[in-house]
VEXDO-265605 format. One line per field, with one value per residue: x, y, z of N, C-alpha, C in turn; residue number from 1. Coordinates in Angstrom, 2 decimals, decimal comma. Layout:
BEGIN
n_east	X_...
n_north	Y_...
n_up	Z_...
ca_east	X_...
ca_north	Y_...
ca_up	Z_...
c_east	X_...
c_north	Y_...
c_up	Z_...
resi	NUM_...
//
This chain:
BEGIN
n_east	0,85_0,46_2,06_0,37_0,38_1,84_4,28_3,11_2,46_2,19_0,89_2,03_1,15_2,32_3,24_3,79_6,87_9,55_12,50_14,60_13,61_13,56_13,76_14,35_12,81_10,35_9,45_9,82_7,75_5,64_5,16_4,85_2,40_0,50_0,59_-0,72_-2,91_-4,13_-4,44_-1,84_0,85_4,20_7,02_10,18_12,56_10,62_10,23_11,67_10,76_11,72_11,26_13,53_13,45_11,75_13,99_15,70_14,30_14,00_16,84_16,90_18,06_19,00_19,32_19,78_19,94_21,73_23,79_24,87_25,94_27,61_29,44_29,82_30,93_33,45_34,47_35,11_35,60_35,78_34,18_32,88_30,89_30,13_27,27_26,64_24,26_21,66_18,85_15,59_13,64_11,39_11,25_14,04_16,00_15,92_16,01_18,49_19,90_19,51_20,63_23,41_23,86_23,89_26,72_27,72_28,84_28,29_26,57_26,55_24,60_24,45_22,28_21,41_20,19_17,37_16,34_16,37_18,95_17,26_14,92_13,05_11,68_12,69_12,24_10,90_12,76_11,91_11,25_13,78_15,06_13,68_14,33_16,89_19,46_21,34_21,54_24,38_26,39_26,01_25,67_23,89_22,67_20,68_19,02_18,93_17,92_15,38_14,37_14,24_11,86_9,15_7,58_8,77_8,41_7,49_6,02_4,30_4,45_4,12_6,25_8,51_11,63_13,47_13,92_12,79_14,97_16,41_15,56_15,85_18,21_18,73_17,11_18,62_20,67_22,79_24,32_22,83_23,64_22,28_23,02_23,04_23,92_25,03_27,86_29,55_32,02_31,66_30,94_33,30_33,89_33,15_33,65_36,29_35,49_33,76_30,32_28,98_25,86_24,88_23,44_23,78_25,59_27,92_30,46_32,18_31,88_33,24_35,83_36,13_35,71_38,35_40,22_40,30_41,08_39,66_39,91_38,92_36,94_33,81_31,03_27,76_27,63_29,97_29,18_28,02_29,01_30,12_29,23_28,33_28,75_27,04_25,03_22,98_24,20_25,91_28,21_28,34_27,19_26,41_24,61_23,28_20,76_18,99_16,29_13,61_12,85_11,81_10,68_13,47_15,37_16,92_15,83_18,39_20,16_19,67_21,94_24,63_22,61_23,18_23,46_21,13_19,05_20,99_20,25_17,59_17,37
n_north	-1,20_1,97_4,89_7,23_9,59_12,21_13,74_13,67_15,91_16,67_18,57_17,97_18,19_19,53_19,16_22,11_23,96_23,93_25,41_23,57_21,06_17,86_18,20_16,38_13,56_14,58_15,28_12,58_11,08_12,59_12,48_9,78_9,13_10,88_9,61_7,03_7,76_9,06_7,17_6,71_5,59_5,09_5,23_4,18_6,17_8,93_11,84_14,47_17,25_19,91_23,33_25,28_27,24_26,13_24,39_25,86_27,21_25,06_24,82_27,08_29,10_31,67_35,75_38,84_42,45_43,61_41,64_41,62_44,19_44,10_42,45_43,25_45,92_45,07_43,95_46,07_48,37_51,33_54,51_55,31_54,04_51,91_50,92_48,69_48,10_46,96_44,30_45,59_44,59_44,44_42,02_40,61_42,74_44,47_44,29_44,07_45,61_47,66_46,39_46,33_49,72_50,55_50,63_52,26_56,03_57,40_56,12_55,51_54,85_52,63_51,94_49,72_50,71_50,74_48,86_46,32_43,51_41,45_42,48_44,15_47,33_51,20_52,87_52,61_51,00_52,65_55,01_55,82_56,26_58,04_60,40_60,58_59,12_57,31_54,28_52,92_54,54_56,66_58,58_59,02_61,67_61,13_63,81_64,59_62,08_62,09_64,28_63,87_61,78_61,83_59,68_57,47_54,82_51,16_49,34_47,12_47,18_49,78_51,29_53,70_52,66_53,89_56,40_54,34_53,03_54,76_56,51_54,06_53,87_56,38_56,37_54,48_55,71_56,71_59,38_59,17_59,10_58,83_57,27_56,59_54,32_51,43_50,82_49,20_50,04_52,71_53,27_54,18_56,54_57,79_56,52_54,25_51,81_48,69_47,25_44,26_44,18_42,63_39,70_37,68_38,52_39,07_38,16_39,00_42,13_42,17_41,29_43,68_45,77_45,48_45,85_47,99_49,16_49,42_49,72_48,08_45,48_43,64_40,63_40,24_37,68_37,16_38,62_37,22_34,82_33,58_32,39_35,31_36,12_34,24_34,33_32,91_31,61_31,61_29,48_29,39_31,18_33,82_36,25_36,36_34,88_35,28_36,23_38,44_37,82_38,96_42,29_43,37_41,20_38,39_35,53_32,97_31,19_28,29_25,81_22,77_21,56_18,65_16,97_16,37_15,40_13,22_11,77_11,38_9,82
n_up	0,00_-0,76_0,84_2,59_3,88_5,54_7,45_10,46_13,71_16,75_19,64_23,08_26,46_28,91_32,75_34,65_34,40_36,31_37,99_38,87_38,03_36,38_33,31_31,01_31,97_32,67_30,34_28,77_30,40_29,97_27,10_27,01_28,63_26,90_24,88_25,58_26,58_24,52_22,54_20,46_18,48_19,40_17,12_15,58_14,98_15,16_16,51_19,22_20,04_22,53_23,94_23,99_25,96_28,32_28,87_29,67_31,87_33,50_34,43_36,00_35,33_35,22_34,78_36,75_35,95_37,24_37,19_34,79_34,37_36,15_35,04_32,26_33,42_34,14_32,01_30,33_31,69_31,38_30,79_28,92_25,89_22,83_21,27_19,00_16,40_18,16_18,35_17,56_20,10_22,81_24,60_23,53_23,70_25,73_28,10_28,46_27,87_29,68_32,07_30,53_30,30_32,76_33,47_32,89_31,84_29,80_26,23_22,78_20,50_17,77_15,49_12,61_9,09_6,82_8,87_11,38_12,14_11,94_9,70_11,37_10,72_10,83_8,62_4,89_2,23_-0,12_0,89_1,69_-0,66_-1,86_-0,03_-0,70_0,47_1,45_2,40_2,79_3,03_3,91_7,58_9,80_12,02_15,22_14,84_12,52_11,25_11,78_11,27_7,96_7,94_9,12_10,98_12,33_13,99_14,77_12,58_13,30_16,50_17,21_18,42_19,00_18,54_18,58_20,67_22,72_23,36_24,08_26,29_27,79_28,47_30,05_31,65_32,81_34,26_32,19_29,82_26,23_22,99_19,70_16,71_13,19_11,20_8,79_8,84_10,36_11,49_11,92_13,80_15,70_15,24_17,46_19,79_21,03_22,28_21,92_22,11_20,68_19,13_17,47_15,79_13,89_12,42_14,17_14,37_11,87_12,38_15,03_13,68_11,72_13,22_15,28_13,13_12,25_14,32_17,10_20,38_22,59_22,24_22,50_21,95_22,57_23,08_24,17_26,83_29,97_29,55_31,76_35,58_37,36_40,07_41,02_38,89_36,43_33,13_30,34_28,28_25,70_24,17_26,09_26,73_24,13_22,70_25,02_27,32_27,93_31,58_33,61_34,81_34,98_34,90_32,53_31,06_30,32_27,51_27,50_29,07_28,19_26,80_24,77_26,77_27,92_25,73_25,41_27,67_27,42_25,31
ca_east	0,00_1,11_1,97_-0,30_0,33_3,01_4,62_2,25_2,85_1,30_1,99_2,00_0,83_3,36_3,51_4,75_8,08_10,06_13,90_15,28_12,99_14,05_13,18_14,27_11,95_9,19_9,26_9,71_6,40_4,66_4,87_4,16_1,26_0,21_0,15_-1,66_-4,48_-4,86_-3,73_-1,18_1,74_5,58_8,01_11,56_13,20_10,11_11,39_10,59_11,06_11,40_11,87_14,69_12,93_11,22_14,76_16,17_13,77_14,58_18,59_17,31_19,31_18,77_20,63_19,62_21,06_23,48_24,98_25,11_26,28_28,99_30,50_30,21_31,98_34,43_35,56_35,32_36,73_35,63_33,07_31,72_30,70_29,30_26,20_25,97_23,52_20,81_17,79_14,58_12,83_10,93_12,02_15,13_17,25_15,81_16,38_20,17_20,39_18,76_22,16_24,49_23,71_24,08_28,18_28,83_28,70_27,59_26,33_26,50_24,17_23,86_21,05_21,12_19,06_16,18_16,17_17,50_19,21_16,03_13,94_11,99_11,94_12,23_11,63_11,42_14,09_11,67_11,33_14,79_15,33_13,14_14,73_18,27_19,88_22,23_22,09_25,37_27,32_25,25_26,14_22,79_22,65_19,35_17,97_18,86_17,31_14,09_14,27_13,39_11,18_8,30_6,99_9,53_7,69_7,82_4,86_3,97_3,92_4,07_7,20_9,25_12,77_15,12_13,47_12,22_16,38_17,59_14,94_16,39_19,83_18,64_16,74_19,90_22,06_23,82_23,94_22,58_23,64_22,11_23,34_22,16_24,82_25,39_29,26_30,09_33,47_31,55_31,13_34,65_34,34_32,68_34,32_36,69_35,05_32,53_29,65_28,57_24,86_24,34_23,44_24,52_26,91_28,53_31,71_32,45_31,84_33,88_36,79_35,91_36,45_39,43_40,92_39,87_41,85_38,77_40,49_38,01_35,69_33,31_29,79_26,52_27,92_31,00_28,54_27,82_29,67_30,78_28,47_28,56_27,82_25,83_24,04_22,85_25,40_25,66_29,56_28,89_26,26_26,50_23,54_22,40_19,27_18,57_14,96_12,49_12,12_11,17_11,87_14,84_15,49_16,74_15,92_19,42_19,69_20,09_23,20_24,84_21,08_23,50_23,71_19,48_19,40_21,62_19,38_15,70_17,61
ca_north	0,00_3,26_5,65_8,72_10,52_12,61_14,26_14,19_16,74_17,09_19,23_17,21_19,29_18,84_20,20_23,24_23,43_25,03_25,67_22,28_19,95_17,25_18,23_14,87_12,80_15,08_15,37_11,46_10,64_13,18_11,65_7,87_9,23_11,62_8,56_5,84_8,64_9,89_6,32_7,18_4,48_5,99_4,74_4,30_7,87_9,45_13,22_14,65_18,87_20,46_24,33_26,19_27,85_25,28_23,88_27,07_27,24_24,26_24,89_28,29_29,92_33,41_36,92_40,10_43,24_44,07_40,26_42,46_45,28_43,60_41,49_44,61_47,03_44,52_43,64_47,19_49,16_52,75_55,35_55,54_52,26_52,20_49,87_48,73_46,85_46,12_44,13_45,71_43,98_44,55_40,87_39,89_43,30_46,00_44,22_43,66_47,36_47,70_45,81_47,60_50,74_50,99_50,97_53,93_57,37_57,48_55,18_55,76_53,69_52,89_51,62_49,84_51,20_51,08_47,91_45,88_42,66_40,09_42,99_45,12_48,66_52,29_53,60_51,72_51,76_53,84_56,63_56,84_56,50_59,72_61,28_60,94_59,29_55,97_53,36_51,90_55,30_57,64_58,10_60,19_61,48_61,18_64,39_64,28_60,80_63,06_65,25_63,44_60,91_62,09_58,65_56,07_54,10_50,29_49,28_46,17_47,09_51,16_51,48_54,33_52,27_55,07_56,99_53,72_52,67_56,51_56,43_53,35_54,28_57,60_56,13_53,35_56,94_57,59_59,68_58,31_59,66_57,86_57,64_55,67_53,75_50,32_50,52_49,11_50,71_54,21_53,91_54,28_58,04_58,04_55,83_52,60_50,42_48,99_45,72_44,45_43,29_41,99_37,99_36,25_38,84_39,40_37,45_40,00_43,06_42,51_41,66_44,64_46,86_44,89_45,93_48,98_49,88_49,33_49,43_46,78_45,23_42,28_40,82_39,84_36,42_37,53_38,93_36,24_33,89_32,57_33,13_36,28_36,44_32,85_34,38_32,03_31,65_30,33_29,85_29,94_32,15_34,44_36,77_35,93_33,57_35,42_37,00_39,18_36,81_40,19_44,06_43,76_40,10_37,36_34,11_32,82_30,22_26,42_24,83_21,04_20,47_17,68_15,57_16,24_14,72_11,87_11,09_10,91_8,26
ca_up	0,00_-0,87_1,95_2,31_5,69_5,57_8,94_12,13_14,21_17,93_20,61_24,27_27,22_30,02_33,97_34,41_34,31_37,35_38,42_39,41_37,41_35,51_32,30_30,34_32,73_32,66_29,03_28,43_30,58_29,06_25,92_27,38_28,87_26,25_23,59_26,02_26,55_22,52_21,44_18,90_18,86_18,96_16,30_15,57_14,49_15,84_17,04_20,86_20,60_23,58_23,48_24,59_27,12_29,71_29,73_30,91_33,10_34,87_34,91_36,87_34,18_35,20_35,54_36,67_35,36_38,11_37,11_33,54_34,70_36,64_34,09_31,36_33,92_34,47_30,61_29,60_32,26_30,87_30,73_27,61_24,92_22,00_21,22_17,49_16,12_18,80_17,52_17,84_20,49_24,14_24,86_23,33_24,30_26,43_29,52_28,65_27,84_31,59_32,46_29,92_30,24_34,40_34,11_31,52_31,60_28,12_25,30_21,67_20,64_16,49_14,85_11,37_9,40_7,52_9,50_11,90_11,01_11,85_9,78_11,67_10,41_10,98_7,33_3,86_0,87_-1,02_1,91_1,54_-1,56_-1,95_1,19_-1,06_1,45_0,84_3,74_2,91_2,90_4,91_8,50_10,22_13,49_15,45_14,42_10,33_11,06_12,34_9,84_7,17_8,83_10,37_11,58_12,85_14,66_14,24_12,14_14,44_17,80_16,99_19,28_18,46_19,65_18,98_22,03_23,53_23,71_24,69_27,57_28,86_28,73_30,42_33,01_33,63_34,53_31,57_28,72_25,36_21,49_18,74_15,26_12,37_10,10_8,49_8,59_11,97_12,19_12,14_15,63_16,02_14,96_18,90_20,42_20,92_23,19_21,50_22,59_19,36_19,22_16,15_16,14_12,81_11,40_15,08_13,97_10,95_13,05_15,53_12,70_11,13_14,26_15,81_12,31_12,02_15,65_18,31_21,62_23,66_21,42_22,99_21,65_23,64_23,30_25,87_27,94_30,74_29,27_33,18_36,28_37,88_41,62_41,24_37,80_35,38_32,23_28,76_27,67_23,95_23,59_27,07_26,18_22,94_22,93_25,85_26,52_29,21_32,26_34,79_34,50_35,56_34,46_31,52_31,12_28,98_26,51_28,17_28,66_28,46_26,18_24,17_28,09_28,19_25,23_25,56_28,54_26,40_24,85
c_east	0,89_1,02_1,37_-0,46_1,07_4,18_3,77_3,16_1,57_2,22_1,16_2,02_2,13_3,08_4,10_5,78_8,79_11,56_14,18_14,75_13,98_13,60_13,32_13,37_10,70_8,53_8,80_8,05_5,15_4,06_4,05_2,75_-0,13_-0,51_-0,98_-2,93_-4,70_-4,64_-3,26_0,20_3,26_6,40_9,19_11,74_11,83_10,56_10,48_11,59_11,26_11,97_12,47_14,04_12,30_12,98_15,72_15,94_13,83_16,35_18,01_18,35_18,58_19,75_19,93_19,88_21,73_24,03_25,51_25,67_27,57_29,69_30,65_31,21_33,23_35,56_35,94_36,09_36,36_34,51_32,12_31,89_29,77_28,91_26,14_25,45_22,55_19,54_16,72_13,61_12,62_11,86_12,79_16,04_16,97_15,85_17,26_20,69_20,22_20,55_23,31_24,64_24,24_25,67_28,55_27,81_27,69_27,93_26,24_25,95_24,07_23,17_21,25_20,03_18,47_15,99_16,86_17,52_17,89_14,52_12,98_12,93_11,45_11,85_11,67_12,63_13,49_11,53_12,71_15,44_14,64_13,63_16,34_18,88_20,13_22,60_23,17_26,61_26,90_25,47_25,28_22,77_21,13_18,38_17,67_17,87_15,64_13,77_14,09_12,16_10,50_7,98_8,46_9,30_7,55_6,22_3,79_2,93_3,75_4,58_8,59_10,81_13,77_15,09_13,37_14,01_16,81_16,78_15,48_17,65_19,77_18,71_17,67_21,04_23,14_23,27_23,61_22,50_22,81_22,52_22,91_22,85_25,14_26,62_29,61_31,38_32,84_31,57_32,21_35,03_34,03_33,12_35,22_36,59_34,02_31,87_29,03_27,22_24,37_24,52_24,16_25,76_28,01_30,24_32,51_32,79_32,50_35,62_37,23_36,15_37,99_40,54_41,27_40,68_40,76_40,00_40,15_36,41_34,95_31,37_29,09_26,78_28,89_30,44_28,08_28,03_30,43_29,55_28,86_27,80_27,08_25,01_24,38_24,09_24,96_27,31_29,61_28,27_26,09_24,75_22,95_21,54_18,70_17,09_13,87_12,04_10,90_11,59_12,82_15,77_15,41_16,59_17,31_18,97_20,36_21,71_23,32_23,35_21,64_23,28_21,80_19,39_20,01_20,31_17,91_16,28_18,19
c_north	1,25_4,01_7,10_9,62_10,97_13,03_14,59_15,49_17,12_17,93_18,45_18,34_18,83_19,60_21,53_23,47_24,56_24,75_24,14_20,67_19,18_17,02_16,94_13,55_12,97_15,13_13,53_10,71_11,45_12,83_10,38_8,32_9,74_9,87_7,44_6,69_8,80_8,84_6,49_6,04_5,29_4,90_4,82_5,50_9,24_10,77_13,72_15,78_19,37_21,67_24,64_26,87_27,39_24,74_24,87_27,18_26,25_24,42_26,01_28,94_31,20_34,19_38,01_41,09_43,78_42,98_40,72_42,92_45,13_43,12_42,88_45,43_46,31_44,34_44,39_48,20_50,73_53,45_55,41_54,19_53,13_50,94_49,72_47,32_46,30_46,24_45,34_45,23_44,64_43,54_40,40_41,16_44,53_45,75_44,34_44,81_47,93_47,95_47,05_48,56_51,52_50,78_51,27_55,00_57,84_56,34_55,63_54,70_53,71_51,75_51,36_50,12_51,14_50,07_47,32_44,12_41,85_41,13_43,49_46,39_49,70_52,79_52,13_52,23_52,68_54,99_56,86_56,95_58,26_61,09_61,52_60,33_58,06_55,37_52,54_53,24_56,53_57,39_59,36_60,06_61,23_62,44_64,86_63,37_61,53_63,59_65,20_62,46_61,48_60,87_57,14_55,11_52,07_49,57_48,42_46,89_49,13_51,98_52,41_53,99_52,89_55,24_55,65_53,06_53,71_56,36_55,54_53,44_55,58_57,28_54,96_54,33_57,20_58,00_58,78_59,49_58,39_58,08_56,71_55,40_52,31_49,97_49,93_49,69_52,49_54,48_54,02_55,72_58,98_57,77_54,37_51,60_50,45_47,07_45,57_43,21_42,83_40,41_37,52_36,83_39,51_39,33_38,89_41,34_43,33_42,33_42,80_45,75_46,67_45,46_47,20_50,19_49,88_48,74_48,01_46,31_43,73_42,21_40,69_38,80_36,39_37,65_37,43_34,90_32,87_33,41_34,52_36,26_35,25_33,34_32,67_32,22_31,09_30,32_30,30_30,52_33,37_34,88_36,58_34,96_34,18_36,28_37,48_38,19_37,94_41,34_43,73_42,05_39,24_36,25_33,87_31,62_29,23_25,99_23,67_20,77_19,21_16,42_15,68_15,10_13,28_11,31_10,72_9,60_7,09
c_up	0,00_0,56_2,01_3,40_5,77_7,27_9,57_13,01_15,85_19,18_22,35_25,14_28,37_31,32_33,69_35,23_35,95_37,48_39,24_38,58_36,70_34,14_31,27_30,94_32,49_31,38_28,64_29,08_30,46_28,36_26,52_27,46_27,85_24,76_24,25_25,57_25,06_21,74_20,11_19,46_18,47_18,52_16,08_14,59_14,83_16,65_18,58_20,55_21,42_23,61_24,54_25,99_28,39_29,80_30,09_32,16_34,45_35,32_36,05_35,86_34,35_35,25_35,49_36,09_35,88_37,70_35,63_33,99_35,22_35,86_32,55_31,95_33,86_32,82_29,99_30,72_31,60_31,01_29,74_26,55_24,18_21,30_19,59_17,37_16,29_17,72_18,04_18,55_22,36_25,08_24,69_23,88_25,05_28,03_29,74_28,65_29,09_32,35_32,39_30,52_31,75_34,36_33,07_31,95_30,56_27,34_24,30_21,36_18,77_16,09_13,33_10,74_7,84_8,40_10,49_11,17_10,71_11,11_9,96_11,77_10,99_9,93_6,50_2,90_-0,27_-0,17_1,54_0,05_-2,39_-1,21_0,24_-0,24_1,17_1,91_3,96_2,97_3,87_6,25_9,23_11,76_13,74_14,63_12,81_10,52_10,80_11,45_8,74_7,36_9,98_11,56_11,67_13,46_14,12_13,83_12,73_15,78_17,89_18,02_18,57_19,41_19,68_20,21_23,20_24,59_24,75_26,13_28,99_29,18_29,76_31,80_33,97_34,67_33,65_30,93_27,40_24,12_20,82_17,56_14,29_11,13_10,24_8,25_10,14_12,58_12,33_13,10_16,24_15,83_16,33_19,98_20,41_21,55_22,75_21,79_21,45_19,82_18,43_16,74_14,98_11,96_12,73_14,75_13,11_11,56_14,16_14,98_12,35_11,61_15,40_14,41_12,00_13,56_16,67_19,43_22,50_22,34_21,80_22,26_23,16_23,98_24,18_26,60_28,74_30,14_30,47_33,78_36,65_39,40_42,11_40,23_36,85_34,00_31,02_28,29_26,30_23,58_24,50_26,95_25,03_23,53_24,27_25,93_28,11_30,50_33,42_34,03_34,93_36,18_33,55_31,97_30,12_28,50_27,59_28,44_28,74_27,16_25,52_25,43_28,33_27,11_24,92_26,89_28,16_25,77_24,77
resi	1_2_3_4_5_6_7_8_9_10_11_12_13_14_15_16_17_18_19_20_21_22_23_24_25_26_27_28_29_30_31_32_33_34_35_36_37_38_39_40_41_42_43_44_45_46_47_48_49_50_51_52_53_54_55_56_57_58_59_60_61_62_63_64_65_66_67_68_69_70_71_72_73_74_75_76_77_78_79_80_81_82_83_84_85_86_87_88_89_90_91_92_93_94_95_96_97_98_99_100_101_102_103_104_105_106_107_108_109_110_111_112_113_114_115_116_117_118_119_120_121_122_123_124_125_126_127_128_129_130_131_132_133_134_135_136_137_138_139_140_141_142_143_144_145_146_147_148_149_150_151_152_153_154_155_156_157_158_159_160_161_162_163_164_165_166_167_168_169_170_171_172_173_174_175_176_177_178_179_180_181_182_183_184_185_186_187_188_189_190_191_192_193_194_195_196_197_198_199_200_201_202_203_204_205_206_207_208_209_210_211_212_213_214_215_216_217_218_219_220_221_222_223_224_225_226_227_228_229_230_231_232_233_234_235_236_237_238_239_240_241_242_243_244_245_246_247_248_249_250_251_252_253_254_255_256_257_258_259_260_261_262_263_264_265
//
């Protein structure tokens, strides 16, 4: 008989998950249970998902943003940094900026632009293409930015994150510039300590300013790269994957998940 069913796909309800659990246990009689009750029969190569985030939650993989704040003051050593890159998000980086931001003076913060990398925008390429204005050579401060661009606002959630960034840098106690260029070494015309927040082109960018003469140059992925104080950690990702657990708290990305893993099977 021909085969006509292609990939099933169910999602298994599980406890809820807390700081110490054994998430490979909890997960495995999930399933058992999950299949007796809905009788569905599990097969060889059969896949078991489990997202990134319940098994955080059981490591306790947390960090405040003094466990930020501490491990930033510590690798940089200076007054003033300059931020290139950050995504656009509530949840993936405005807590870490929380962090950041509390051990400098001042932040230069730049913004690619019309977008950031994972595409969410402040303008389109025909605004600026009408505005005159060349996102690969152009290097705009905040209020040029303004100045052609009435509405910046992010079309989504209708979060104007220039301001929504500068605010939090304000209200962390430092100063906050913004500028708005896709060269990453421009921020070197501000300063040479610079935290690079870009995710998939991080690598490049900090090449690019290590070459370019950047004094201290570290990503998000340095950041809590070891505990701090008893914070939560990630070695190879520090902050990246990380995301809103409180105000004034991340959840990070998992660690060891290859020894969870080995244990489901």
């Amino acid at each position: 008989m021909d085969r006509m069913v292609g990939t099933v796909v169910r999602g298994v309800r599980a406890p809820i998950i807390k700081n110490g659990d054994d998430i490979a246990q909890i997960a495995v009689d999930s399933v058992l249970k999950a299949s007796k009750l809905d009788s569905f029969s599990l097969k060889d190569r059969d896949i078991l998902a489990i997202t990134e985030s319940v098994v955080a939650r059981s490591q306790g993989n947390y960090a405040g943003i003094d466990d930020i704040a501490s491990d930033v003051k510590d690798k940089f050593n200076c007054d003033t940094i300059g931020l290139i890159f950050p995504i656009l998000s509530r949840n993936r980086f405005a807590i870490c900026l929380k962090g950041i931001a509390k051990s400098f003076k001042k932040v230069y913060l730049q913004f690619s632009y019309p977008s950031d990398e994972v595409g969410n925008s402040f303008v389109t390429y025909d605004s600026l293409d009408a505005a005159g204005i060349n996102p690969w050579t152009d290097i705009l401060t905040e209020g040029e930015f303004r100045n052609h661009f009435e509405n910046t606002n992010h079309i989504f959630t209708g979060i104007d994150y220039i301001k929504y960034y500068s605010d939090i840098i304000k209200e962390s106690g430092a100063e906050a510039e913004v500028i708005l260029a896709n060269n990453p070494v421009s921020i070197l015309k501000y300063t040479d300590s610079v935290l690079v927040c870009d995710i998939h082109t991080r690598q490049r960018s900090k090449r690019l300013l290590k070459n370019a003469g950047a004094k201290v140059v570290y990503g998000l992925d340095d950041i809590l790269s070891s505990s701090v104080n008893g914070s939560g950690y990630n070695e190879e990702y520090g902050l990246l994957g990380s995301n809103k657990a409180t105000e004034d708290s991340v959840k990070l990305f998992p660690r060891g998940c290859k020894s969870l893993v080995d244990k489901i099977q």
